[in-house]
C-alpha positions in Angstrom: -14.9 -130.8 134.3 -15.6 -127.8 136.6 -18.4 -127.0 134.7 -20.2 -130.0 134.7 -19.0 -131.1 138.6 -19.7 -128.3 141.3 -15.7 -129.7 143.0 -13.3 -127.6 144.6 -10.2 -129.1 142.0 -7.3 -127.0 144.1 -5.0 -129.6 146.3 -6.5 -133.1 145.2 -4.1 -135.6 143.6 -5.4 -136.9 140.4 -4.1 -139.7 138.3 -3.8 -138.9 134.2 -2.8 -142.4 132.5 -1.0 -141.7 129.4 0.5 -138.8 128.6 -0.7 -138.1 125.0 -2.2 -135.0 123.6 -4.9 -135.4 125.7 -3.2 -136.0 128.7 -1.0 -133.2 128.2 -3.9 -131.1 127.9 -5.4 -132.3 130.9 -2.2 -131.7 132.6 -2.2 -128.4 131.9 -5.6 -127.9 132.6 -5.8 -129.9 136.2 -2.0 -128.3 137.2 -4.1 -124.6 136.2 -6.6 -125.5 139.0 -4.3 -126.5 141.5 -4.5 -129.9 141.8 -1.1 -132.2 142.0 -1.1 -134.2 139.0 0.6 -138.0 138.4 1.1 -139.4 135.2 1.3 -143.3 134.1 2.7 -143.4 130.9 4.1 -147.3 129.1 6.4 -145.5 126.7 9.4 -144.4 128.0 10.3 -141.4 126.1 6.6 -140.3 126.8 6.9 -140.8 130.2 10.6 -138.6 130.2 8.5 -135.8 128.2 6.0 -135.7 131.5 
């Protein structure tokens, strides 16, 4: 994403829906950057994990 997009990433709010291995990783990633991170996850012991 910051390659491919020329955005400032630090304090915007972005939404990750699930919270599988990808949105784990993107979690990581985005939280890296600076940005404040929800997640919107169905199962509830994923959604404990996040």
């Amino acid at each position: 994403l910051k390659r491919s997009t020329d955005i400032m990433f630090g304090g915007k709010q972005v939404v990750i829906c699930g919270y599988g291995e990808v949105g784990k990783g993107c979690c990581q990633a985005l939280k890296g950057l600076g940005c404040i991170v929800y997640i919107t996850e169905i199962d509830p012991i994923c959604a404990l994990q996040a």
